[in-house]
VOBA-1610 file (N, C-alpha, C; in pm, whole numbers, padded with zeros to 5 digits, always signed):
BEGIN
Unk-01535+03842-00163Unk-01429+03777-00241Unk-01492+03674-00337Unk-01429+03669-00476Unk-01481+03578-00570Unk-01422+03458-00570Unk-01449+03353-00470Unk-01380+03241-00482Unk-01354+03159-00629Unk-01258+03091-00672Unk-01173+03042-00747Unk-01246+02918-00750Unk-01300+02845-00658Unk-01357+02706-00606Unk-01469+02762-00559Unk-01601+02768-00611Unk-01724+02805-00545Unk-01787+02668-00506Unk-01868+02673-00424Unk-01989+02584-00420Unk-02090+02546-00517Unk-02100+02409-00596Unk-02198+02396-00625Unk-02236+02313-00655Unk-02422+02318-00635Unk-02499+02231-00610Unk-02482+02123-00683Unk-02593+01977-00697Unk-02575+01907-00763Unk-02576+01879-00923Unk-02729+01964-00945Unk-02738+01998-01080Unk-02597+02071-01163Unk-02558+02227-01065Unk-02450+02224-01153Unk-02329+02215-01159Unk-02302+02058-01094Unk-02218+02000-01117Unk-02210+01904-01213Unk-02329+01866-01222Unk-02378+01784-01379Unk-02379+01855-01478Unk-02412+01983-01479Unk-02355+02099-01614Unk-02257+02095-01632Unk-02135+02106-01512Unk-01986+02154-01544Unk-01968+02007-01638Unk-01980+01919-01555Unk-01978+01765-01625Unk-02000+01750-01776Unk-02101+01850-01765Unk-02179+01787-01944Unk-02092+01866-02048Unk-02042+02008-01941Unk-02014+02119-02097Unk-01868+02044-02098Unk-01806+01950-02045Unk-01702+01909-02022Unk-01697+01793-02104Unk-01830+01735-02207Unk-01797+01606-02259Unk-01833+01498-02189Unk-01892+01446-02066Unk-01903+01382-01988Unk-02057+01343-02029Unk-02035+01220-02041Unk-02243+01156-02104Unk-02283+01149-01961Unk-02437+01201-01940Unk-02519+01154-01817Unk-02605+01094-01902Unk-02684+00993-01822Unk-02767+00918-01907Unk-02873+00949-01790Unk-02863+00940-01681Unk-02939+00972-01585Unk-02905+01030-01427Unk-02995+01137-01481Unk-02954+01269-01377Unk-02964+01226-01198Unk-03061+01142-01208Unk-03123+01102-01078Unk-02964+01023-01035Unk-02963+00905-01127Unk-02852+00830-01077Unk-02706+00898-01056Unk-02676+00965-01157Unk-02593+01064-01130Unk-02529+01150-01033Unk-02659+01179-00952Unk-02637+01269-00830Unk-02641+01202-00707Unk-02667+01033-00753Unk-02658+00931-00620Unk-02510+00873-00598Unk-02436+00887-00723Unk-02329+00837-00746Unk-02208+00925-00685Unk-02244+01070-00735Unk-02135+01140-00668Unk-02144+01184-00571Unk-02298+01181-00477Unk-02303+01180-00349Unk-02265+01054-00287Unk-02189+00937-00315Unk-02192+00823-00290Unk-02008+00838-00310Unk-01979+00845-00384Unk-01843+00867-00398Unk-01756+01011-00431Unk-01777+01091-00422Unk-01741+01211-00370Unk-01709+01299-00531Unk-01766+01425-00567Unk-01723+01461-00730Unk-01561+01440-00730Unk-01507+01528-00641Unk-01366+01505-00625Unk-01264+01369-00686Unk-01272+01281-00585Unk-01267+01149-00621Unk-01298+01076-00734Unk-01401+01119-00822Unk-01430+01034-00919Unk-01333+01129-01077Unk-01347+01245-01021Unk-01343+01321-01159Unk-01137+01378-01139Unk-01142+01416-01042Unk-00975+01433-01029Unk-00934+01298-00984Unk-00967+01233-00915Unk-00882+01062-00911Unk-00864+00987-01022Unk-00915+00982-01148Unk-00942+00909-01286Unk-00850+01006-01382Unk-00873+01142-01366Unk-00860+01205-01496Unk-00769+01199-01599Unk-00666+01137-01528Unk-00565+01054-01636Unk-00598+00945-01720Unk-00735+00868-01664Unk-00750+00788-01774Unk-00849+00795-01904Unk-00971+00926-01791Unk-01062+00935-01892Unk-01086+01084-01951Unk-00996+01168-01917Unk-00970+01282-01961Unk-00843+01301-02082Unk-00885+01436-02105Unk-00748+01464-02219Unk-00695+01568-02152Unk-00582+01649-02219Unk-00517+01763-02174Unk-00603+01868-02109Unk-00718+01907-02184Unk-00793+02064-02210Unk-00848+02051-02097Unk-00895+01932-02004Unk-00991+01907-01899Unk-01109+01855-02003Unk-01131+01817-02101Unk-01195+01736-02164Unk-01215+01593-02139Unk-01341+01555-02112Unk-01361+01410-02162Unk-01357+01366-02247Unk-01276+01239-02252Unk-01222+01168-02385Unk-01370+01137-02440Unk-01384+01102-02539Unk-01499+01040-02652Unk-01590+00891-02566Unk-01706+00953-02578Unk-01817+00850-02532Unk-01753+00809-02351Unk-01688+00857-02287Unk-01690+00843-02185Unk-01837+00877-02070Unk-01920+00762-02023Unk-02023+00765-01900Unk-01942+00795-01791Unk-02038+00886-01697Unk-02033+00853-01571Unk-02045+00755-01518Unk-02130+00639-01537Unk-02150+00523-01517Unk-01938+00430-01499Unk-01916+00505-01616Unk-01769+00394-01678Unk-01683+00496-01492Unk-01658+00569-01499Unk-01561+00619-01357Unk-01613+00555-01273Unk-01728+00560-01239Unk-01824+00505-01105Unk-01764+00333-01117Unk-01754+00257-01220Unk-01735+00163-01207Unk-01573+00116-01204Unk-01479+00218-01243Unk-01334+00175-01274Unk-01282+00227-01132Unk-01367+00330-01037Unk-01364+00348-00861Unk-01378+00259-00786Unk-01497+00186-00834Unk-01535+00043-00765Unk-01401-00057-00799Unk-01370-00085-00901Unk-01262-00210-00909Unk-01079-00123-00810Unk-01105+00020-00813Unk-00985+00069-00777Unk-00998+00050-00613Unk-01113+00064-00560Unk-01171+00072-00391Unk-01141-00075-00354Unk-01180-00201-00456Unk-01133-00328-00428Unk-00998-00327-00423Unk-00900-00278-00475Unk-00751-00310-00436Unk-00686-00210-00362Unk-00788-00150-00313Unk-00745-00020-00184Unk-00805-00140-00051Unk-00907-00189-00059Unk-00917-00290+00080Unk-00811-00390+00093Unk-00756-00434-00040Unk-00677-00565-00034Unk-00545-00510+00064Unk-00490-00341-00024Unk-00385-00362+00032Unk-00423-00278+00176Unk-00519-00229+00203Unk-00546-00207+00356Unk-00503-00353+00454Unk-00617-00415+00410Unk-00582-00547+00482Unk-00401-00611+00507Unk-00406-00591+00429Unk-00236-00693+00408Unk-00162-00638+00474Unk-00132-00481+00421Unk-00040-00407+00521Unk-00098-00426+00677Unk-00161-00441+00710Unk-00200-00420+00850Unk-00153-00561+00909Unk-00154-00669+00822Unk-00097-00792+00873Unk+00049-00771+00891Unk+00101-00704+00771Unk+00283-00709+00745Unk+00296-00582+00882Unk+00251-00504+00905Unk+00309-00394+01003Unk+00257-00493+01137Unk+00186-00532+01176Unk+00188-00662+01277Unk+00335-00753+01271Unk+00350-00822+01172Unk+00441-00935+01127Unk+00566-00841+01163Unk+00614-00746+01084Unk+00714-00686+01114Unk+00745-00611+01277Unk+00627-00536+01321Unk+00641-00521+01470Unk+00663-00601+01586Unk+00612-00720+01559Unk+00641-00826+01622Unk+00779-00873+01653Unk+00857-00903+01505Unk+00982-00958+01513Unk+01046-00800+01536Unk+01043-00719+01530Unk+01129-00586+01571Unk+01153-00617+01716Unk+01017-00594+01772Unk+01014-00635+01893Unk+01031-00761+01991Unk+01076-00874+01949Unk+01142-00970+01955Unk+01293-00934+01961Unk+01306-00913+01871Unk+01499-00891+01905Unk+01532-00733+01990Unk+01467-00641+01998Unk+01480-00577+02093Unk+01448-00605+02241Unk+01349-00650+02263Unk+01340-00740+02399Unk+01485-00815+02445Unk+01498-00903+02343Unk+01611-01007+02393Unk+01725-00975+02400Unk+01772-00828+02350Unk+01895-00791+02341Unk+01875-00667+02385Unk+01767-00533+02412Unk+01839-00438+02493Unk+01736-00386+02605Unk+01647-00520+02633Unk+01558-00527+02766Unk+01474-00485+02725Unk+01337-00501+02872Unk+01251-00478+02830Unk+01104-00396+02917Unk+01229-00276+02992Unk+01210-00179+03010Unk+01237-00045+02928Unk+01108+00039+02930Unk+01168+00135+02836Unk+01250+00208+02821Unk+01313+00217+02924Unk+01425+00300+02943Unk+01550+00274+02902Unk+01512+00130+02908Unk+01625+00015+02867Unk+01655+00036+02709Unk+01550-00019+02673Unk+01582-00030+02519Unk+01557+00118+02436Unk+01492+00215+02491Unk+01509+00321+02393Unk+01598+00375+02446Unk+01716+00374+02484Unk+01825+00405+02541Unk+01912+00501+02412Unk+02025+00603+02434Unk+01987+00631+02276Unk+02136+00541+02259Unk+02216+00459+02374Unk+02364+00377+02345Unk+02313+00310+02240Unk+02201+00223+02209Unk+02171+00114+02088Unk+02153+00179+01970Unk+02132+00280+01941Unk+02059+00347+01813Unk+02199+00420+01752Unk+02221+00446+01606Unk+02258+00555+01549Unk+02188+00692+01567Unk+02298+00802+01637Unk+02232+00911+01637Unk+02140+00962+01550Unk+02184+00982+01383Unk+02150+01019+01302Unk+02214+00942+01204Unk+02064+00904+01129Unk+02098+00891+00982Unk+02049+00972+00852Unk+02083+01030+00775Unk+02054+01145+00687Unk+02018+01289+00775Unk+01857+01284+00752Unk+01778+01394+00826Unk+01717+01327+00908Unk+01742+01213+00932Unk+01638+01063+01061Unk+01683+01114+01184Unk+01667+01160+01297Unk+01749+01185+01407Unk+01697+01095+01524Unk+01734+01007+01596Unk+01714+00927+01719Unk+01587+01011+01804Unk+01674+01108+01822Unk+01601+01252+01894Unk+01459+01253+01910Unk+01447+01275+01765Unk+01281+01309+01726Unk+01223+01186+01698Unk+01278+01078+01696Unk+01172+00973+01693Unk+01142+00924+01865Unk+01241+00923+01931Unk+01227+00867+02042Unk+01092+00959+02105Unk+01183+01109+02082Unk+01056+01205+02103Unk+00872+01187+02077Unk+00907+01113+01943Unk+00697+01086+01903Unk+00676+00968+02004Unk+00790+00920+01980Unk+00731+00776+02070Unk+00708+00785+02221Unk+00759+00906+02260Unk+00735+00895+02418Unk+00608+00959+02470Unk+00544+00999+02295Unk+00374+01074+02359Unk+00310+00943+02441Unk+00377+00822+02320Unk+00308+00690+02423Unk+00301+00642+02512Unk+00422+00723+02574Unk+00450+00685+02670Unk+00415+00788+02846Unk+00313+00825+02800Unk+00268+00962+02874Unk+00119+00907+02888Unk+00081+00935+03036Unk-00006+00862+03082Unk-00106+00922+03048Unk-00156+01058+02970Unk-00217+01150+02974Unk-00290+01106+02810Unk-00150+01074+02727Unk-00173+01053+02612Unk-00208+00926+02509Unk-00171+00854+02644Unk-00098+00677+02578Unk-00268+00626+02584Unk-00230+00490+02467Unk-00366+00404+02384Unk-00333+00270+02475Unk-00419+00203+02472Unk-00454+00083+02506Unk-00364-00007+02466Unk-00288-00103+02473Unk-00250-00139+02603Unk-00111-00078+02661Unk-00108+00015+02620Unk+00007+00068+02653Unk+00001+00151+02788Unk-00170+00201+02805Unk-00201+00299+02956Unk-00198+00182+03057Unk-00267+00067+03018Unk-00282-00026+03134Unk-00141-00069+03185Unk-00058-00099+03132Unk+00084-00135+03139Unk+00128-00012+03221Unk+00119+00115+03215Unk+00173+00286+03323Unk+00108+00264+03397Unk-00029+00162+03424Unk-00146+00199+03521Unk-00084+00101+03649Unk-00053-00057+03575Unk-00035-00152+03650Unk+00070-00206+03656Unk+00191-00176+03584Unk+00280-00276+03559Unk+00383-00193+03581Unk+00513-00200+03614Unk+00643-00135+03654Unk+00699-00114+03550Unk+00673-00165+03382Unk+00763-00119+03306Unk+00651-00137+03170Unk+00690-00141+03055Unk+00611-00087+02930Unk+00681-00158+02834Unk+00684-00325+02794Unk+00759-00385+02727Unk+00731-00336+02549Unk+00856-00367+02465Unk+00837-00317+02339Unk+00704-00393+02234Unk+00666-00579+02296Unk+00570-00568+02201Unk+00443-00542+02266Unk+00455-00423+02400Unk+00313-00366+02406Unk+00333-00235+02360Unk+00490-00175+02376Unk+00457-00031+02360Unk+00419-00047+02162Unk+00509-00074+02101Unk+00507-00134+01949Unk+00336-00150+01923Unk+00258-00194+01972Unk+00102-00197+01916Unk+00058-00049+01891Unk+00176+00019+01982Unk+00061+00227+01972Unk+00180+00290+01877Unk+00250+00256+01868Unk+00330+00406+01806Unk+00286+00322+01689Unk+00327+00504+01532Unk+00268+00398+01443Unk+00359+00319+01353Unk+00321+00285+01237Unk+00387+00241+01134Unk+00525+00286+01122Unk+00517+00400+01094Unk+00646+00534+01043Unk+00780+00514+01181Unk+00662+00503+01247Unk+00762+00533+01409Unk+00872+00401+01421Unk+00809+00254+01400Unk+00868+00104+01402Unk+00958+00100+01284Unk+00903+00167+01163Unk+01038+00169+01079Unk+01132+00243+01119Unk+01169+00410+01171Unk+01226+00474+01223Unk+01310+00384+01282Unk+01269+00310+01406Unk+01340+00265+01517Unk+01428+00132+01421Unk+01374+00091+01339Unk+01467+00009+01248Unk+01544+00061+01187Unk+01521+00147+01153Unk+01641+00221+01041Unk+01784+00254+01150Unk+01708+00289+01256Unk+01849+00372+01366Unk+01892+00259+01460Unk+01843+00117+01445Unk+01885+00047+01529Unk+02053+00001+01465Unk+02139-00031+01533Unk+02249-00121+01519Unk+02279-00176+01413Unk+02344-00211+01327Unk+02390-00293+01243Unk+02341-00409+01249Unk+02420-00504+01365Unk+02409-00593+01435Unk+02279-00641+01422Unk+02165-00602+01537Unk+02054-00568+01509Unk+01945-00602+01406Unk+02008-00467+01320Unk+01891-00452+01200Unk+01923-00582+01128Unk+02038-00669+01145Unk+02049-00795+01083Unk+02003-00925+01128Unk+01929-00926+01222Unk+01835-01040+01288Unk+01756-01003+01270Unk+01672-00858+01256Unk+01544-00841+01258Unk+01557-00888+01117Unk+01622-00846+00987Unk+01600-00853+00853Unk+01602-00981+00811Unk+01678-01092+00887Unk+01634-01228+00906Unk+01519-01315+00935Unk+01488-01287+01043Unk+01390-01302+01072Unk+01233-01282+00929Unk+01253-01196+00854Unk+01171-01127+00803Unk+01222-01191+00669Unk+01344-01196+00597Unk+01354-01241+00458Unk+01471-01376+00534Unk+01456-01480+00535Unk+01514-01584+00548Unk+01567-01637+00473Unk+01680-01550+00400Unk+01751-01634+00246Unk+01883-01611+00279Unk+01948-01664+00198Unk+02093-01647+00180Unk+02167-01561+00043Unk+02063-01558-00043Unk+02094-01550-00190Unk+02146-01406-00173Unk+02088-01306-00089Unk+02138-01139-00127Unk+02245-01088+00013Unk+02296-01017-00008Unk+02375-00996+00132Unk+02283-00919+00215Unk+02324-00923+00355Unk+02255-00887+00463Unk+02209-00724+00426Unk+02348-00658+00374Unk+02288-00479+00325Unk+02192-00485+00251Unk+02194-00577+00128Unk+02076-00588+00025Unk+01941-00580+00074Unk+01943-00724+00193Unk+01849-00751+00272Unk+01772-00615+00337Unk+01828-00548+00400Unk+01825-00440+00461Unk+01764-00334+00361Unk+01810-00318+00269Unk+01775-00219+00153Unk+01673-00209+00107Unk+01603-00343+00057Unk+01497-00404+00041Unk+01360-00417+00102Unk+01403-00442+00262Unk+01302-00418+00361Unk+01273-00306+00410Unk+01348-00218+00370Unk+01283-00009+00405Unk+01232+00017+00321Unk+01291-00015+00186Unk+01210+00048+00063Unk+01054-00027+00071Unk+01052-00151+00112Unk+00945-00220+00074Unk+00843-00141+00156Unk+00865-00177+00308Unk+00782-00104+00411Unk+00750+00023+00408Unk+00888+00123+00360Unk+00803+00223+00290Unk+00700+00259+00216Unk+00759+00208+00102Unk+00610+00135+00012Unk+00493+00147+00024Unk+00476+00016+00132Unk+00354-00060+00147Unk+00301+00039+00246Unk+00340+00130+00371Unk+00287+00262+00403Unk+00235+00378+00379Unk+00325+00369+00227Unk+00250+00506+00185Unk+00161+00472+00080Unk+00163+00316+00032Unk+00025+00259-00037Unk-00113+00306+00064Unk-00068+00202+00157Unk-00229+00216+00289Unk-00266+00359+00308Unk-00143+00447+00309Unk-00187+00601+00380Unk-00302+00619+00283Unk-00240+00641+00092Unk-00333+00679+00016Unk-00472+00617+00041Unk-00492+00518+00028Unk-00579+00417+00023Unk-00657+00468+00156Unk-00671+00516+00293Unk-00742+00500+00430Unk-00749+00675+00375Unk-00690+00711+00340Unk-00728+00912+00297Unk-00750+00970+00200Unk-00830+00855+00100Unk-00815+00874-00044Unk-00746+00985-00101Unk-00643+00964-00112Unk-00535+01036-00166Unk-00458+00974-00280Unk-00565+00967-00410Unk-00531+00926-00480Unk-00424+00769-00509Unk-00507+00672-00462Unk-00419+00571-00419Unk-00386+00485-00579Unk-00513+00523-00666Unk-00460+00445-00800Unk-00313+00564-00864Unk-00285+00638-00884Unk-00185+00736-00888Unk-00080+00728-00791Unk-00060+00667-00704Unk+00048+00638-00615Unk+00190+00553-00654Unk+00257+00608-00639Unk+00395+00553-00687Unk+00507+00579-00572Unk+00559+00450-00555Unk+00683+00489-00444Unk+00739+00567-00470Unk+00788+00653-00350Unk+00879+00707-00360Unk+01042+00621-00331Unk+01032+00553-00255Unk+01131+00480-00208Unk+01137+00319-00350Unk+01212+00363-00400Unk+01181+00204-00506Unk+01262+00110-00441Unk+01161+00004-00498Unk+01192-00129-00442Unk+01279-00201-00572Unk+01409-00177-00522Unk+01566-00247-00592Unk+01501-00372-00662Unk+01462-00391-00743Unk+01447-00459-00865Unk+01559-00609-00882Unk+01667-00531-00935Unk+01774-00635-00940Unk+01800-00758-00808Unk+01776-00647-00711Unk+01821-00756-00585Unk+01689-00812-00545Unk+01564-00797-00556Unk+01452-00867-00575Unk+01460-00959-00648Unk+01511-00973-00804Unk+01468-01079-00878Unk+01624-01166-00835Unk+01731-01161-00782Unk+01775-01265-00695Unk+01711-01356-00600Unk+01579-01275-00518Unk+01518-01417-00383Unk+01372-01432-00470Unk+01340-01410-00558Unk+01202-01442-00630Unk+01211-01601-00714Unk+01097-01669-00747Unk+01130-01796-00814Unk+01116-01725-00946Unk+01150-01788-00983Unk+01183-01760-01183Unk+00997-01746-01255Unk+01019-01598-01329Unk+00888-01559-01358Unk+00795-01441-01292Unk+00896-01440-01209Unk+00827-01321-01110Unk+00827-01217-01172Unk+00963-01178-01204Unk+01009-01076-01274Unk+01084-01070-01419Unk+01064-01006-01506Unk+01116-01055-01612Unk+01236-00962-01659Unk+01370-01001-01709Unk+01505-00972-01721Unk+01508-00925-01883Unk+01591-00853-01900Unk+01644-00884-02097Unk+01794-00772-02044Unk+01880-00865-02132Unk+02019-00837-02142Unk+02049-00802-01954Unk+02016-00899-01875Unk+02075-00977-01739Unk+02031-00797-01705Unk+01909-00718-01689Unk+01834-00595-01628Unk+01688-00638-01657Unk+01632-00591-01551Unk+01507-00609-01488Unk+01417-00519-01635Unk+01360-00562-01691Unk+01263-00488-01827Unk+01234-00411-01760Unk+01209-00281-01846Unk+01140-00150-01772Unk+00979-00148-01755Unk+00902-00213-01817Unk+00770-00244-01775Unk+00790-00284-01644Unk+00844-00389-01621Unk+00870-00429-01417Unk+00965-00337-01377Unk+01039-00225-01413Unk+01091-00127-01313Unk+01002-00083-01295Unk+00862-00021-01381Unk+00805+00048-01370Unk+00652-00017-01237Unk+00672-00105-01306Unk+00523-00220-01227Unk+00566-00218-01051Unk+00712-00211-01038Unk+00785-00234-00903Unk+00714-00098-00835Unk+00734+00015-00917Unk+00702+00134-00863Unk+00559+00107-00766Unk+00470+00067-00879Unk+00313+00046-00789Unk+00289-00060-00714Unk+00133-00058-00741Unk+00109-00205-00605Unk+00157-00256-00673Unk+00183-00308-00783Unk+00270-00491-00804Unk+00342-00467-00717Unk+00436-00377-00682Unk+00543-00408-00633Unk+00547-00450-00434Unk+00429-00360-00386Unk+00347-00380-00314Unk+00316-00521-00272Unk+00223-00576-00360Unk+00179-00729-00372Unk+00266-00809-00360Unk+00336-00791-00434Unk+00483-00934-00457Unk+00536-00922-00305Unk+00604-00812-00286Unk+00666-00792-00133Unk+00601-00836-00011Unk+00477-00823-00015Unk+00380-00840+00077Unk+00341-01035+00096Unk+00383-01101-00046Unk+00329-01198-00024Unk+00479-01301-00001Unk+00600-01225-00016Unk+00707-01265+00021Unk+00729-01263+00169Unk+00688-01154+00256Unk+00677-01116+00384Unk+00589-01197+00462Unk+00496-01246+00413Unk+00389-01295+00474Unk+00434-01443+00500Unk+00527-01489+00395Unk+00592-01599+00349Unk+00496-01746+00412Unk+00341-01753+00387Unk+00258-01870+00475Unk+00168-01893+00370Unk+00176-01996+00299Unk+00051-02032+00250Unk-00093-02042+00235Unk-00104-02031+00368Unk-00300-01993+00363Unk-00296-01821+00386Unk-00226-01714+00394Unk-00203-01607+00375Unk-00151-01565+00248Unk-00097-01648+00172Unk-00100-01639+00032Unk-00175-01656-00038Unk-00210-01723-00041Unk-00366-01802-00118Unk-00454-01709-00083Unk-00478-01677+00036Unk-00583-01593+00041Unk-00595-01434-00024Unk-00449-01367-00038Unk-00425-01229-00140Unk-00428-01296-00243Unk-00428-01389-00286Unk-00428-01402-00459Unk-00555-01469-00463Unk-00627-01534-00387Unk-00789-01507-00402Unk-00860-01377-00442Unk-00834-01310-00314Unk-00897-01148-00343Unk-00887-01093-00407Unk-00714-01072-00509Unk-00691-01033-00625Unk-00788-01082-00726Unk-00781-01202-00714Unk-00851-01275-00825Unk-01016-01211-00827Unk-01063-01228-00693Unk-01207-01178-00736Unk-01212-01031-00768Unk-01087-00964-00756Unk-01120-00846-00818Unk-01115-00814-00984Unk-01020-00890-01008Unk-01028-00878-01198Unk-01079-01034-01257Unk-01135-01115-01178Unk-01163-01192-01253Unk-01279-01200-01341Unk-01257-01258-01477Unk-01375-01131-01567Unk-01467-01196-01561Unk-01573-01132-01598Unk-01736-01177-01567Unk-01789-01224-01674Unk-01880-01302-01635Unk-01940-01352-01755Unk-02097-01320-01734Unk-02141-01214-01872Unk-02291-01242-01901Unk-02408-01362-01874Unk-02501-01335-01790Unk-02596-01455-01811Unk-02729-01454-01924Unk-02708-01348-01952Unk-02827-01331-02112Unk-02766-01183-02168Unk-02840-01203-02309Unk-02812-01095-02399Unk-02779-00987-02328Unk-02890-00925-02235Unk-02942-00842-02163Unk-02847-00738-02081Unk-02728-00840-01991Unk-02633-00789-01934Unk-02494-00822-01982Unk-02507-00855-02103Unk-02376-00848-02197Unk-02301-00731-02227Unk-02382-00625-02233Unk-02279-00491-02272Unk-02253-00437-02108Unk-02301-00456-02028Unk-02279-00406-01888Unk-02146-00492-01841Unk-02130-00597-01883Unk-02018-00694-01868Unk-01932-00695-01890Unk-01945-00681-02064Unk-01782-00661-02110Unk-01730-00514-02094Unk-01841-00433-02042Unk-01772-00277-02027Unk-01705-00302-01888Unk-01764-00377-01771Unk-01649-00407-01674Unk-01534-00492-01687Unk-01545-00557-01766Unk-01413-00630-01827Unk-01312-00573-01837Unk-01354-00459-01979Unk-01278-00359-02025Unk-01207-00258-01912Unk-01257-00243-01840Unk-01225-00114-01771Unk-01163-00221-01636Unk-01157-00315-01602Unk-01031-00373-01562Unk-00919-00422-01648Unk-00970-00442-01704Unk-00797-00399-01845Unk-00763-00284-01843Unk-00838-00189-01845Unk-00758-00060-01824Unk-00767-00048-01733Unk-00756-00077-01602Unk-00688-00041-01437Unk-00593-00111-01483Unk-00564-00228-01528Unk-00430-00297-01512Unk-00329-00203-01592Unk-00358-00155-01709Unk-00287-00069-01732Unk-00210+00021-01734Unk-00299+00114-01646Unk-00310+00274-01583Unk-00228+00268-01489Unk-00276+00087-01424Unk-00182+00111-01282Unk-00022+00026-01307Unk-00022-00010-01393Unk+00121-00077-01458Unk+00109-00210-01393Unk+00019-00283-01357Unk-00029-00417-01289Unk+00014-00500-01418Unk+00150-00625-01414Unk+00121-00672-01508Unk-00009-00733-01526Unk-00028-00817-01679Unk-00125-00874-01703Unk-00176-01003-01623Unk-00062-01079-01650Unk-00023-01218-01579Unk+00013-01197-01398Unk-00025-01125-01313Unk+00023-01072-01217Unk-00013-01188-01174Unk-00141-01255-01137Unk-00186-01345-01052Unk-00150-01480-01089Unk-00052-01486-01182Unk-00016-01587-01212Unk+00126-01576-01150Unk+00174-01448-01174Unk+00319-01413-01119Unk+00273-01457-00935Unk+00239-01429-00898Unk+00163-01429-00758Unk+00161-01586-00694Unk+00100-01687-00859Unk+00105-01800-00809Unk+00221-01896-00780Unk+00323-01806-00880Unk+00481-01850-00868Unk+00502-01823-00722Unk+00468-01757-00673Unk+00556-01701-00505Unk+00489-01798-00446Unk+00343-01849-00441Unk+00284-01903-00341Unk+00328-02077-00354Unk+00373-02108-00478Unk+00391-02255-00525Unk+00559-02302-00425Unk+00645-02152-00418Unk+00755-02172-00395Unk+00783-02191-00206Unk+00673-02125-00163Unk+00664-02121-00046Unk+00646-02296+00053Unk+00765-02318+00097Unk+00788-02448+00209Unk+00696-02455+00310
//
């Protein structure tokens, strides 16, 4: 069979590269780079920015320039690794807080299916309770959830909550109670300004979000190309934001920030609203910062190596609809924070 996708070596993959428009300047480095970051990844993860229609490379485009606009994209794939992993903590926690206190804290107790909506859309109680009870199987279950079947008479929610995953804790939010889902959503956005549904609306889309940000990002799956699917309601956002966050014309959210909401901005902002703590703020808009903050040349020498990374974080901000002023937008949330 004549495969469609053959194998091949390194050299000619630097051919396909070259008859493609693509400058090598050096072959050696070349073949360290895409053994270092994968051909895949560099050449289909970018190609929107440095390609044209035909599969052409745009004009004077290096290998060197992808290799380096991967590097600034891999820096805001750790940021939002990190963060989400704090917010799916933060949020599991208080889930599991008001389920404890209100439908016990035995498992039998609280995944009971009396507390839950059977079904919502295609969501069914059923099948989530179902993933969650692999955890609950002595055969199958993670740490600390086996020691708890090993030693303990029951399997409370903020131990079982550390093993099931992400997907699973939103699930169980979405199907919990009314009632309910309105202390946890308290707990989590502490305002008055939007109604409790808003509230609610806000915090699935977001967590959605910020899940299927991390997925891309931990499976490189194209994480600079990632766009919610679930959008994060705009209008009822720029109600609990301080003034500047988001910018309005004729009392609607500008479509540059419908659009910015789609990606990590929208990501970021949510994340640093959730986190709602000052030395956890400060510290994402640090990291942001050292990721586009522009460099400065120390002699002639590494002046064009400089402003070409400059450049090519102007165009991530672009590509990825990041406003310009983001980290300034960023500093509005953290100034507002009590």
């Amino acid at each position: 069979m004549a495969f469609d996708k053959p194998f091949l070596d390194l050299d000619k993959q630097l051919n396909l590269l070259e008859s493609r428009k693509l400058i090598i300047t050096n072959r050696d480095r070349a073949k360290r780079l895409i053994m270092t970051s994968s051909y895949y990844d560099l050449m289909n993860g970018y190609k929107s920015v440095f390609m044209l229609s035909n599969d052409r490379f745009k004009d004077n485009v290096k290998l060197e320039d992808i290799y380096i606009f991967s590097f600034i994209d891999k820096g805001i794939q750790s940021i939002t690794m990190k963060y989400s992993l704090m917010i799916e903590t933060l949020f599991k926690t208080r889930l599991s807080y008001v389920i404890s206190n209100h439908l016990g804290v035995h498992q039998d107790d609280y995944l009971h299916a009396r507390y839950y909506k059977r079904q919502i859309n295609h969501l069914s109680f059923a099948k989530v309770k179902q993933e969650i009870n692999k955890q609950l199987d002595i055969c199958n279950a993670k740490q600390p959830t086996k020691y708890y079947l090993k030693h303990h008479n029951h399997v409370p929610p903020w131990i079982l909550f550390k093993n099931i995953s992400f997907g699973s804790a939103i699930n169980i939010f979405r199907l919990l109670s009314t009632k309910h889902k309105r202390e946890v959503v308290n707990l989590l956005l502490p305002t008055d300004l939007i109604t409790c549904k808003d509230k609610i609306e806000l915090l699935i889309n977001t967590l959605e979000a910020i899940r299927r940000f991390r997925n891309c990002a931990a499976h490189s799956l194209n994480f600079f190309g990632c766009r919610s699917v679930y959008n994060i309601p705009g209008n009822i956002l720029y109600t609990i934001v301080p003034n500047g966050v988001l910018k309005r014309e004729k009392g609607e959210i500008t479509s540059r920030d419908k659009k910015s909401l789609k990606g990590i901005y929208g990501v970021l902002i949510m994340t640093a609203l959730l986190l709602n703590d000052k030395l956890l703020v400060s510290s994402l808009i640090a990291e942001c910062r050292g990721v586009f903050k522009p460099e400065v040349s120390g002699d002639d020498d590494s002046k064009h190596i400089v402003d070409l990374i400059n450049e090519l974080k102007q165009k991530y901000k672009e590509a990825t609809q990041i406003p310009i002023d983001f980290i300034d937008r960023l500093e509005i949330i953290y100034k507002s924070i009590t």
